[in-house]
Structures are given as C-alpha cells and as structure tokens.
Backbone atoms as SQL, in Angstrom:
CREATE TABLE atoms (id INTEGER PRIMARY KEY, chain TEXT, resi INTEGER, resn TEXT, atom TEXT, x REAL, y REAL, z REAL);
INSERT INTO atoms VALUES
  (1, 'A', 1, 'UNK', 'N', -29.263, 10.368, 27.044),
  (2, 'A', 1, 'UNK', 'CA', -28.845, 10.146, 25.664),
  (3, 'A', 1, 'UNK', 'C', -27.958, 8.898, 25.643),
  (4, 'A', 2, 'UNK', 'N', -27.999, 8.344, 24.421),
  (5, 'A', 2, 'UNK', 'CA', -27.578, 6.752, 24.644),
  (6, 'A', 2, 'UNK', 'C', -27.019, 6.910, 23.445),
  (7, 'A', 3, 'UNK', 'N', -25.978, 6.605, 22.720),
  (8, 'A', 3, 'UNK', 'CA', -24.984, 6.139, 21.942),
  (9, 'A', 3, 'UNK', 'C', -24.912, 4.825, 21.280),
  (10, 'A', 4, 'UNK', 'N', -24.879, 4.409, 19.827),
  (11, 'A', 4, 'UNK', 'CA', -24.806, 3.685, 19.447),
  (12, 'A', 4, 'UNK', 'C', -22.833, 2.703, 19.884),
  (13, 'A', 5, 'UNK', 'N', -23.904, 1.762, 20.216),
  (14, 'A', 5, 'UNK', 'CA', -22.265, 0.903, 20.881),
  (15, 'A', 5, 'UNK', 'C', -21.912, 1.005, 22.477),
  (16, 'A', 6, 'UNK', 'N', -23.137, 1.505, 22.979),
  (17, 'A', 6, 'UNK', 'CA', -23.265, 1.695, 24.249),
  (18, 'A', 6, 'UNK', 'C', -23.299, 0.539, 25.083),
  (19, 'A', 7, 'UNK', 'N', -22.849, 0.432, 26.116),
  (20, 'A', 7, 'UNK', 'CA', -22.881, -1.144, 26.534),
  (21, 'A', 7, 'UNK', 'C', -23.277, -1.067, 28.610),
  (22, 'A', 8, 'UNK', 'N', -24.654, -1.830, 28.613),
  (23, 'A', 8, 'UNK', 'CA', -25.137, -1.390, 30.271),
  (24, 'A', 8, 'UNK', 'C', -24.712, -2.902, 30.787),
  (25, 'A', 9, 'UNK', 'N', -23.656, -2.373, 31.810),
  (26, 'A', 9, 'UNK', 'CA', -23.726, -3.762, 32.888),
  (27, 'A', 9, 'UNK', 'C', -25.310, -4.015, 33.741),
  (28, 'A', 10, 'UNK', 'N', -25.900, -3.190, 34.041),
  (29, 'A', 10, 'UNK', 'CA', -26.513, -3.713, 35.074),
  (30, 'A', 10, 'UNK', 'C', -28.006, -2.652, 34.903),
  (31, 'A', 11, 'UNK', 'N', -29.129, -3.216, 35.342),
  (32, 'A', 11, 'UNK', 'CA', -29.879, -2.428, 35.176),
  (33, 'A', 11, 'UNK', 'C', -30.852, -2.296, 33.799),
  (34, 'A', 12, 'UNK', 'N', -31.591, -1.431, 34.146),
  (35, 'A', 12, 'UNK', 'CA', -32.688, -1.185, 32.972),
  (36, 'A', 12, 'UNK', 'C', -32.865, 0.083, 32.487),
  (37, 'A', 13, 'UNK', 'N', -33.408, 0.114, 31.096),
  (38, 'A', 13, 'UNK', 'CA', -33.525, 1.497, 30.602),
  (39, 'A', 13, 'UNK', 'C', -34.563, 1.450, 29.056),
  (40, 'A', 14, 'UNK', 'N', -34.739, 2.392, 28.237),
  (41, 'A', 14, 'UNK', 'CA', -35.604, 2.869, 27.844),
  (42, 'A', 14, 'UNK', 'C', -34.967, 3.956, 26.966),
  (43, 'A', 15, 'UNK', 'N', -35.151, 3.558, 25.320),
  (44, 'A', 15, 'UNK', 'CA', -34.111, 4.636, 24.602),
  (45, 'A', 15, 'UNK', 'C', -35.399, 4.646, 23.707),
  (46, 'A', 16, 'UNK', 'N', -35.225, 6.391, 23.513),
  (47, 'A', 16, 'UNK', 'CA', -35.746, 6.441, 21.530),
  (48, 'A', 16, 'UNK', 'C', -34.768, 7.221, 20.477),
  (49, 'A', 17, 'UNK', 'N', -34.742, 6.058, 19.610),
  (50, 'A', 17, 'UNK', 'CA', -34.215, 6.847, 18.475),
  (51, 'A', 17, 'UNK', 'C', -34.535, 8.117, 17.943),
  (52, 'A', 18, 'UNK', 'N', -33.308, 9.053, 17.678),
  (53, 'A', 18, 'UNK', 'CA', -33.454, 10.271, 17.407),
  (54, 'A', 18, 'UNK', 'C', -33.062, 10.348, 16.107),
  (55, 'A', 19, 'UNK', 'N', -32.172, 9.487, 15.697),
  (56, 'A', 19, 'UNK', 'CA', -31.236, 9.749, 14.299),
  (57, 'A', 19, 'UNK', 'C', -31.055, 8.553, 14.134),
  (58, 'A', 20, 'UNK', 'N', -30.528, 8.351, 12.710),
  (59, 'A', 20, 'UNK', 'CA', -30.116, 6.450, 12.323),
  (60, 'A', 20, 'UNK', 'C', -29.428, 7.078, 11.108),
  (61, 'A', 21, 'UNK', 'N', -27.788, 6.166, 10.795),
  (62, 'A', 21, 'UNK', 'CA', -27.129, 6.536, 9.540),
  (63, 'A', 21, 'UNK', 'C', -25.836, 7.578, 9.872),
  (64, 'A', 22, 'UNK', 'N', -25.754, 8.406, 9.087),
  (65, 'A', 22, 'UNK', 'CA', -24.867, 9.503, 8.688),
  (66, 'A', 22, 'UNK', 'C', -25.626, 10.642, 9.713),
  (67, 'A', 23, 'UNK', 'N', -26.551, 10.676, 10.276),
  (68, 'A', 23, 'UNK', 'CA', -27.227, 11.503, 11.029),
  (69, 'A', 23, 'UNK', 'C', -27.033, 11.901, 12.533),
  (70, 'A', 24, 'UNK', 'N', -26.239, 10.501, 12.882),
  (71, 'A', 24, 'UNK', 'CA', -25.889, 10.442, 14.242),
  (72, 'A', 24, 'UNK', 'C', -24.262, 10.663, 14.644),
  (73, 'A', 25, 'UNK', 'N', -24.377, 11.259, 16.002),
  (74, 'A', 25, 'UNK', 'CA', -22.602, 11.327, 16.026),
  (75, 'A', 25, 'UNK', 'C', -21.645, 10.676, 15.395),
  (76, 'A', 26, 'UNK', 'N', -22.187, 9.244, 15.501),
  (77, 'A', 26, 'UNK', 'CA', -21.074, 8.540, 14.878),
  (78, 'A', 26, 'UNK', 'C', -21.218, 8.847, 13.117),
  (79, 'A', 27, 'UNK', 'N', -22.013, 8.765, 12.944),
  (80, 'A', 27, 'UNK', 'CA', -21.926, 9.186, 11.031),
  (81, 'A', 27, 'UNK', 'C', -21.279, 10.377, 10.957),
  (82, 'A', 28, 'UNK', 'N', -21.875, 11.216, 11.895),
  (83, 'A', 28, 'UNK', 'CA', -20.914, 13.062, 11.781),
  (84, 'A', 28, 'UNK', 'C', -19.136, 12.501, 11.697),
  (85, 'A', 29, 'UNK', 'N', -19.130, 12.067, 12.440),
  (86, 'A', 29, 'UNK', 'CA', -17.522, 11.770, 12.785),
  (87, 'A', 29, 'UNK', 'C', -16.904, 10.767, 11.092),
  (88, 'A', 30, 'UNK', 'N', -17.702, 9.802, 11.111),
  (89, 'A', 30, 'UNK', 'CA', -17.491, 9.651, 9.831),
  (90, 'A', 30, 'UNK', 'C', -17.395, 10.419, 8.455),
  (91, 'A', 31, 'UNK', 'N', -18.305, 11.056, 7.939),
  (92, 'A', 31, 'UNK', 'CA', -18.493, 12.009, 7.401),
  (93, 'A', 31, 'UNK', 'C', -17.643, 12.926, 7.310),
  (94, 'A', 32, 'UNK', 'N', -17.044, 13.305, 8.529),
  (95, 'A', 32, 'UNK', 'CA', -15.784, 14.489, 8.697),
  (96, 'A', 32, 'UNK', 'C', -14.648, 14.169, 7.842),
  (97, 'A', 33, 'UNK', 'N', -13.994, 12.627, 8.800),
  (98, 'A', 33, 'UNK', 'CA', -13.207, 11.993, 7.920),
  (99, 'A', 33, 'UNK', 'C', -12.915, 11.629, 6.626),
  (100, 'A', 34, 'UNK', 'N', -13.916, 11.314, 5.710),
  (101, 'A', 34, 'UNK', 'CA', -14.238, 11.152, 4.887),
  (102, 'A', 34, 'UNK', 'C', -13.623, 12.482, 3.608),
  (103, 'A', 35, 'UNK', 'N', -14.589, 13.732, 4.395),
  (104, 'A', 35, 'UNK', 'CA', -14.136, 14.774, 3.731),
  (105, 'A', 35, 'UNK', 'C', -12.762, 15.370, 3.235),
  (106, 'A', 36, 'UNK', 'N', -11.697, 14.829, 4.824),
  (107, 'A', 36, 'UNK', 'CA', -10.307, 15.194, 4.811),
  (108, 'A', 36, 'UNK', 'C', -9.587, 14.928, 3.691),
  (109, 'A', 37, 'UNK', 'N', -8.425, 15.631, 3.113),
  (110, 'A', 37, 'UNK', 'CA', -7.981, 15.098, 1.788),
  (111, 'A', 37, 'UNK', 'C', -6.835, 14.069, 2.142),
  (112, 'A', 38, 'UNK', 'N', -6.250, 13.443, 1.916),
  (113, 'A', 38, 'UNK', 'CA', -5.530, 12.278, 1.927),
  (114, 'A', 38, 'UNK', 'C', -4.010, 12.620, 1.964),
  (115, 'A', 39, 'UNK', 'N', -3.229, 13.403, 2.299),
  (116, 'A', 39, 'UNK', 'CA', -2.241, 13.899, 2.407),
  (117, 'A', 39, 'UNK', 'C', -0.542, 13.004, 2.633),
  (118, 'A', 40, 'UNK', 'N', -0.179, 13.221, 1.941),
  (119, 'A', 40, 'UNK', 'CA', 1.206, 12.072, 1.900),
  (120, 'A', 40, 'UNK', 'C', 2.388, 13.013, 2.865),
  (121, 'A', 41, 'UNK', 'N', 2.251, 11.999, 3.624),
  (122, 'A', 41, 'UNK', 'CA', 3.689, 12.140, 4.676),
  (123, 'A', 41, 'UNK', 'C', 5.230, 11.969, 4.469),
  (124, 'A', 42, 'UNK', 'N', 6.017, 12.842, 4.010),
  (125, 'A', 42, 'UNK', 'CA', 7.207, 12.628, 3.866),
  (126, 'A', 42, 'UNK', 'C', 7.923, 11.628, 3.708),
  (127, 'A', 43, 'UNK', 'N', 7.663, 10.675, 4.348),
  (128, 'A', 43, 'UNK', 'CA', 8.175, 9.245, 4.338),
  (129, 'A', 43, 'UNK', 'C', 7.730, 8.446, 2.729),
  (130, 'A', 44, 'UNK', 'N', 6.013, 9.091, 2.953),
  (131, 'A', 44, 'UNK', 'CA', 5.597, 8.426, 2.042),
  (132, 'A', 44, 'UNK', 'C', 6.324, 8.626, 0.721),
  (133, 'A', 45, 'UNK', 'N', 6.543, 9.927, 0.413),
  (134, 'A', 45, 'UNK', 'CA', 6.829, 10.805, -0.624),
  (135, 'A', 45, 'UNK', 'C', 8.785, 9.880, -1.092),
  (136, 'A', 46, 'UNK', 'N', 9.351, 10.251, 0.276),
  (137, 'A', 46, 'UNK', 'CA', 10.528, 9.764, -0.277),
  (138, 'A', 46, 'UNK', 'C', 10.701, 7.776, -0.712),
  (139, 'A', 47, 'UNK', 'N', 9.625, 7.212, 0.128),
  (140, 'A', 47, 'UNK', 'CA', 9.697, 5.665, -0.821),
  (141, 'A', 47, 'UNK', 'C', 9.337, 5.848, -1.821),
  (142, 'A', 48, 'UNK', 'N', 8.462, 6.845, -2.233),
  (143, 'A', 48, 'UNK', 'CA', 7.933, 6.290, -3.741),
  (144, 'A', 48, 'UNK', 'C', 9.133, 7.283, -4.742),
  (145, 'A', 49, 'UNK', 'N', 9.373, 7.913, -4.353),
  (146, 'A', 49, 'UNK', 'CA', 10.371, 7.800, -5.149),
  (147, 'A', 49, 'UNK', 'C', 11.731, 6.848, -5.259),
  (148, 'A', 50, 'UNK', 'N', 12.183, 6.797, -3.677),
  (149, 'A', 50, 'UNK', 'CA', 13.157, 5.368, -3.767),
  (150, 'A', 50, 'UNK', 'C', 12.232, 4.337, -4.618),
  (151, 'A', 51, 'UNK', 'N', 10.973, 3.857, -4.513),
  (152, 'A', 51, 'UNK', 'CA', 10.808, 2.764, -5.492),
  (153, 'A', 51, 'UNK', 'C', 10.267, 2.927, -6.794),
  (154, 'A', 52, 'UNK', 'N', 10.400, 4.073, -7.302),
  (155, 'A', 52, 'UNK', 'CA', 10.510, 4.633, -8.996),
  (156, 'A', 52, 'UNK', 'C', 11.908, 4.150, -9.571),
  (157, 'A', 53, 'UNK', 'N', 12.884, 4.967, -8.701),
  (158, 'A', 53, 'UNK', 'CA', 14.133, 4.612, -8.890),
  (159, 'A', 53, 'UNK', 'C', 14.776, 3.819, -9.045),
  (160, 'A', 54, 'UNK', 'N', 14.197, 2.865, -8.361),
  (161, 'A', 54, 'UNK', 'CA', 14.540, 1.309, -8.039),
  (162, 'A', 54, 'UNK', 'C', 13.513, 0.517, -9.350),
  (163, 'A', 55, 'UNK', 'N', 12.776, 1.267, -9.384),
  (164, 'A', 55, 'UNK', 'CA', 11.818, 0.487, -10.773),
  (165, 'A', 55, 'UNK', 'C', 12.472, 0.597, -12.249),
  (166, 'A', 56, 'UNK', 'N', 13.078, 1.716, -12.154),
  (167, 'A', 56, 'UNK', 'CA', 13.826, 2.316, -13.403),
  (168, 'A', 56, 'UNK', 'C', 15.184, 1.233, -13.463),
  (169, 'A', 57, 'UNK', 'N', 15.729, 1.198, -12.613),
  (170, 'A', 57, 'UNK', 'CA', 16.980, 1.143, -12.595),
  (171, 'A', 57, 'UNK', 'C', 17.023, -0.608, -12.672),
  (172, 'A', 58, 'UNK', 'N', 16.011, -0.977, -12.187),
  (173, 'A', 58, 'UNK', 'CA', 15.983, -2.885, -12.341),
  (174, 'A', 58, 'UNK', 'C', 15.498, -2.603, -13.800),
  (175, 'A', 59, 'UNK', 'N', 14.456, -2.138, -14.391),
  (176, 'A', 59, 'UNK', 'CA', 13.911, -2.184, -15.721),
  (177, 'A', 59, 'UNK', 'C', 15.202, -2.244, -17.075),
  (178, 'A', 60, 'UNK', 'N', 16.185, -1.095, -16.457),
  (179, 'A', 60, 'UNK', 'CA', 17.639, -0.773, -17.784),
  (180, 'A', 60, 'UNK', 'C', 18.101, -2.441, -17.364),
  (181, 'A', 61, 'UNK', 'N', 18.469, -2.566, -16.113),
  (182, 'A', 61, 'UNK', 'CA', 19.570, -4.051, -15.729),
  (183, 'A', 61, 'UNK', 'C', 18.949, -4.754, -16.085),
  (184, 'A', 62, 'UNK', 'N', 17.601, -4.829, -16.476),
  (185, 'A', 62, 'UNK', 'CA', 17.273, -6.378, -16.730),
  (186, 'A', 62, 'UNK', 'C', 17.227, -6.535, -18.694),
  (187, 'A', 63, 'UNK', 'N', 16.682, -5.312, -19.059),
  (188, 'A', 63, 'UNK', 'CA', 17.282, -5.116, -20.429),
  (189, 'A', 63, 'UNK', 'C', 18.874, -5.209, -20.630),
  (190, 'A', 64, 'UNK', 'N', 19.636, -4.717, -20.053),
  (191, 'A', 64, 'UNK', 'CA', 20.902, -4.954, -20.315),
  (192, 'A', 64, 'UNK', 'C', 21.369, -6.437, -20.397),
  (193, 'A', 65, 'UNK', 'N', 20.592, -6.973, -19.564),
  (194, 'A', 65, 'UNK', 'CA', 20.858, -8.845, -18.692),
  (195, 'A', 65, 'UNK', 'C', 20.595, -9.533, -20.229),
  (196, 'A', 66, 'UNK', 'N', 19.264, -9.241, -20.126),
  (197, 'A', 66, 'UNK', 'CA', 18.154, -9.704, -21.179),
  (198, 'A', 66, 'UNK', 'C', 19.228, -9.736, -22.731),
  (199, 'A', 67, 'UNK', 'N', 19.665, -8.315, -23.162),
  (200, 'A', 67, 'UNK', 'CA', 20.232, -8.317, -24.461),
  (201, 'A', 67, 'UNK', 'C', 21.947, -9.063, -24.326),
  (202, 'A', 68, 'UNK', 'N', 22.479, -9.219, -23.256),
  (203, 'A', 68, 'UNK', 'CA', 23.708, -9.881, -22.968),
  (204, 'A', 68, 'UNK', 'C', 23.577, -11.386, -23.029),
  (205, 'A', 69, 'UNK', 'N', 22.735, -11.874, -22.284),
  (206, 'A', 69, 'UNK', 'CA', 22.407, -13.313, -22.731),
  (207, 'A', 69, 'UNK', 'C', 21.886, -13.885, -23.606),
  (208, 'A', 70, 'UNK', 'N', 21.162, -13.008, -24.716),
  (209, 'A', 70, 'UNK', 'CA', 20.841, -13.291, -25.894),
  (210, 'A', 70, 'UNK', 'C', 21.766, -13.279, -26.571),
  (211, 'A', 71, 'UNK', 'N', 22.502, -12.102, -26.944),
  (212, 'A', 71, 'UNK', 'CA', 23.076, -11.770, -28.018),
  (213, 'A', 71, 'UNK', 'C', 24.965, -12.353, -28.003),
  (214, 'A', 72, 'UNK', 'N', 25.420, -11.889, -26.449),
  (215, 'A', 72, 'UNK', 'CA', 26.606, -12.636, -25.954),
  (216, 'A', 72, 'UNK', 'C', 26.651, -13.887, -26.572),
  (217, 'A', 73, 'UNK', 'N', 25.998, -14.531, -24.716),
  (218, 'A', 73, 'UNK', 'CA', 26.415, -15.536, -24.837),
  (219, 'A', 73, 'UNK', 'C', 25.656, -17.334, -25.578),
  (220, 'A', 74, 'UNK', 'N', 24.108, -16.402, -26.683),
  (221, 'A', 74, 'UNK', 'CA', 23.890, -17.264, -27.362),
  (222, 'A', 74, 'UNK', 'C', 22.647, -18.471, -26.845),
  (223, 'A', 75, 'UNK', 'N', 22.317, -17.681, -26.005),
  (224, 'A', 75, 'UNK', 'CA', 21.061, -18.200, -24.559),
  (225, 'A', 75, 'UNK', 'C', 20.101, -17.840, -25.733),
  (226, 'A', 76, 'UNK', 'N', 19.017, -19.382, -25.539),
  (227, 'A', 76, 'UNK', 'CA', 17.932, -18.925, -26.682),
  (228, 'A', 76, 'UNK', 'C', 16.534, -17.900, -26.012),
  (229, 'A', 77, 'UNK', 'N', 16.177, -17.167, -26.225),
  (230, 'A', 77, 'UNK', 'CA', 15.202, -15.837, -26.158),
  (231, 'A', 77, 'UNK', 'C', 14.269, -16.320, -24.958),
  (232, 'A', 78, 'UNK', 'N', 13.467, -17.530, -24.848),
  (233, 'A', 78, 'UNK', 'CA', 12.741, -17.466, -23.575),
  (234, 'A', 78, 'UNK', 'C', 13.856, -17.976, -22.347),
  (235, 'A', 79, 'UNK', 'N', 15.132, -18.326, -22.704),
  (236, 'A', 79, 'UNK', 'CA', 15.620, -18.781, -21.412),
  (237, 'A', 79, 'UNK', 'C', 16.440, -17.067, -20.783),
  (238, 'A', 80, 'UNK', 'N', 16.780, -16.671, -22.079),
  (239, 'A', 80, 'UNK', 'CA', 17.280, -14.692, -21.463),
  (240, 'A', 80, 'UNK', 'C', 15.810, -14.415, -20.925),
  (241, 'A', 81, 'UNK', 'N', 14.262, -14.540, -21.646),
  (242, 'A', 81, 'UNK', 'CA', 13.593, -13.283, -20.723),
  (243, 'A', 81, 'UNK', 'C', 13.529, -14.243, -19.565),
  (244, 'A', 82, 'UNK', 'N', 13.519, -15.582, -19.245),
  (245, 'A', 82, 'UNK', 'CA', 13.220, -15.952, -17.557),
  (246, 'A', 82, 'UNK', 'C', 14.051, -15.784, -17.072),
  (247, 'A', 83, 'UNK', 'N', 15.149, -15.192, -17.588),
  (248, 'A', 83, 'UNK', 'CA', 16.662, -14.823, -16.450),
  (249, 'A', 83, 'UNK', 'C', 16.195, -13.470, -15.646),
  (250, 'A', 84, 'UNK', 'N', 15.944, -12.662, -17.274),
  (251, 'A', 84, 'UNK', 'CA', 15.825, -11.561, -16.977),
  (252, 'A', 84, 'UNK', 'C', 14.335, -11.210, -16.133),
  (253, 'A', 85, 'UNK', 'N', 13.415, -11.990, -16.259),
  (254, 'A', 85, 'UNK', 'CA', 12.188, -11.803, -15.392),
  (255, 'A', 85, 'UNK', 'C', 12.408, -11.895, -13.530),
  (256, 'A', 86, 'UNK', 'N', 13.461, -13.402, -13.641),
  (257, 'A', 86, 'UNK', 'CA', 13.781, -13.846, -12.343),
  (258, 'A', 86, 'UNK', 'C', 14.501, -12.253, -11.940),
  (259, 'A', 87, 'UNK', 'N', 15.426, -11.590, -12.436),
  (260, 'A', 87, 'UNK', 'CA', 15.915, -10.821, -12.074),
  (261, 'A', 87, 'UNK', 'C', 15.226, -9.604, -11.770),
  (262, 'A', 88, 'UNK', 'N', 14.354, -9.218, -12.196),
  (263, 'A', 88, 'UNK', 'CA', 13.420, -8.147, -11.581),
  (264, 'A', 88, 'UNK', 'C', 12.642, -8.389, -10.689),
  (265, 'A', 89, 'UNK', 'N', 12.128, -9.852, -10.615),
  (266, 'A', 89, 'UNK', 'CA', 11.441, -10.462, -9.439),
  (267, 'A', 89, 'UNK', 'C', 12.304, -10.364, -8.180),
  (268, 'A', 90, 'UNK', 'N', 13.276, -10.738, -7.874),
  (269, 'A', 90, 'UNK', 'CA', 14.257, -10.648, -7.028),
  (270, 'A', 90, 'UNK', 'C', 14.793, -8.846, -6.929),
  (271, 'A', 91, 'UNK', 'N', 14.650, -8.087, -7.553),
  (272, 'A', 91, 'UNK', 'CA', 15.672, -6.984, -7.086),
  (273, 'A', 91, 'UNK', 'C', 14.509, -5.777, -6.669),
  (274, 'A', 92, 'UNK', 'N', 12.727, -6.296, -6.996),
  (275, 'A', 92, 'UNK', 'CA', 12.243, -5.393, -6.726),
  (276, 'A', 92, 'UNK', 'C', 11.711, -6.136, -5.483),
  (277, 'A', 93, 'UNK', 'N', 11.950, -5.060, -4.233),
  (278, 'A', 93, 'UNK', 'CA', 11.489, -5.541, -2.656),
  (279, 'A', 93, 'UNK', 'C', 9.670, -5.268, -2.349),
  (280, 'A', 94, 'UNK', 'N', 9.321, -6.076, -2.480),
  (281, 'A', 94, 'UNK', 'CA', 7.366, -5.619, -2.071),
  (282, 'A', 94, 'UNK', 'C', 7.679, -5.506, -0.772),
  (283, 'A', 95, 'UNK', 'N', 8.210, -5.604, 0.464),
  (284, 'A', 95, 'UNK', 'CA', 7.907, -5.331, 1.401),
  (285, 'A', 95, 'UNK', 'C', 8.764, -4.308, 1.794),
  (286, 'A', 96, 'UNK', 'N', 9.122, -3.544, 1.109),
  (287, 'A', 96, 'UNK', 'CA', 10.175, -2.049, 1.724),
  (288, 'A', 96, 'UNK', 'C', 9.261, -1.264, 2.547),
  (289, 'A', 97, 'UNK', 'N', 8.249, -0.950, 2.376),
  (290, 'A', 97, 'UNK', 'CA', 7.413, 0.204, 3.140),
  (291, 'A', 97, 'UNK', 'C', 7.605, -0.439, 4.546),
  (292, 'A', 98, 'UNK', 'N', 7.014, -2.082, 4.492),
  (293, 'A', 98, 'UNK', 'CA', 7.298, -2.349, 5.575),
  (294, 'A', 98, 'UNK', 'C', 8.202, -2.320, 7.050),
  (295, 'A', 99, 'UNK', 'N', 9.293, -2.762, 6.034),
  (296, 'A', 99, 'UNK', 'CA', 10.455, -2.852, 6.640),
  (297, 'A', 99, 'UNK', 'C', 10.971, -2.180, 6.995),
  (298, 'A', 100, 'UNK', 'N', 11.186, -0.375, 6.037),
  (299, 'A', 100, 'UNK', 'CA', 11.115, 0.840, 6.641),
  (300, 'A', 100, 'UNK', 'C', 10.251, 1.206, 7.711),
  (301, 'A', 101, 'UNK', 'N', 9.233, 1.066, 7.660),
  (302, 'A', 101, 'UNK', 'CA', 8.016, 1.051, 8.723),
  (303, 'A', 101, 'UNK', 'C', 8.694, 0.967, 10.691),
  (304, 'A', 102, 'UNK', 'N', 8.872, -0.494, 10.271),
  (305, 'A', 102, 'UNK', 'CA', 9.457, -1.405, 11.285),
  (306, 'A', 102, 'UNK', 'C', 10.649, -0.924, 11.734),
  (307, 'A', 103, 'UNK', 'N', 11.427, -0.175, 11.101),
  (308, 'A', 103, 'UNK', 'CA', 12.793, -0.116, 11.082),
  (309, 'A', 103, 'UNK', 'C', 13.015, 1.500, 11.938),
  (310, 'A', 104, 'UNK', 'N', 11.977, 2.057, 11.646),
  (311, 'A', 104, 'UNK', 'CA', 11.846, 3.356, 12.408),
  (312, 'A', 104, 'UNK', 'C', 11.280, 3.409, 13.558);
C-alpha cells in the first residue's frame, strides 16, 4: 500500500489506485477535521473581551475628545474628527493577540 506523498529513494515499484479525493486516508483525516467544532480557548475568550472593552472605552474618549475640541476650544469639525480619528487609530492595538501570543 502506497500513500499519497510517498517518497522512494531507490528502486522500483508498481501502484494501483484504490481511492482518489475525500476517499483516501488523507481525505478521511481531512474530513474528520473539518467536522470538529471550532472551540475558543480561554485566552481567546479573555482578549476579545479585553478588546470590546478597549473598543468601548476608545469609542466614549474619542467622542469626549471629538465634542471638547469642537465645542471648547473652537477647532473647526473636520480638524476635531481627524484628532479624534488619529486617536482611535493610535489607542486601538491590531497586534495584541500577537504580542500576548509572544509574551506567553
């Protein structure tokens, strides 16, 4: 029996196909996987909530930013929302999973 991905140093041989696809070990094994449900790991569970939290909480500060430099100190409306845009750009981290990742 010969295996797809089989590899002969030396020598000669003589195969017949029995199966092709989802039919053969390797598709079974696929297939299995496939079926499994997708299950979130603790870790996972507590970033996404650290970055809800963190989504919420830049969203109020940058409204707060946003209505202070308008209304304060008299900043005309597109120069408060690019303050306030820069400021959510900067306070939300895209690479936290990572870095947590790395960090463990």
């Amino acid at each position: 029996m010969v295996f797809s991905g089989t590899i002969v140093t030396k020598g000669r041989g003589k195969a017949v196909v029995c199966a092709i696809g989802m039919d053969t070990e390797i598709g079974k094994i696929a297939e299995m996987m496939q079926e499994t449900p997708d299950k979130k790991t603790n870790l996972e569970k507590k970033l996404n909530g650290l970055s809800k939290g963190l989504g919420i909480a830049t969203v109020f500060i940058c409204i707060i930013i946003f209505l202070t430099y308008f209304f304060v100190r008299d900043i005309e409306i597109h120069e408060a929302f690019l303050i306030a845009v820069a400021l959510a750009v900067a306070a939300i981290p895209e690479g936290l999973p990572a870095v947590v990742t790395i960090s463990l």
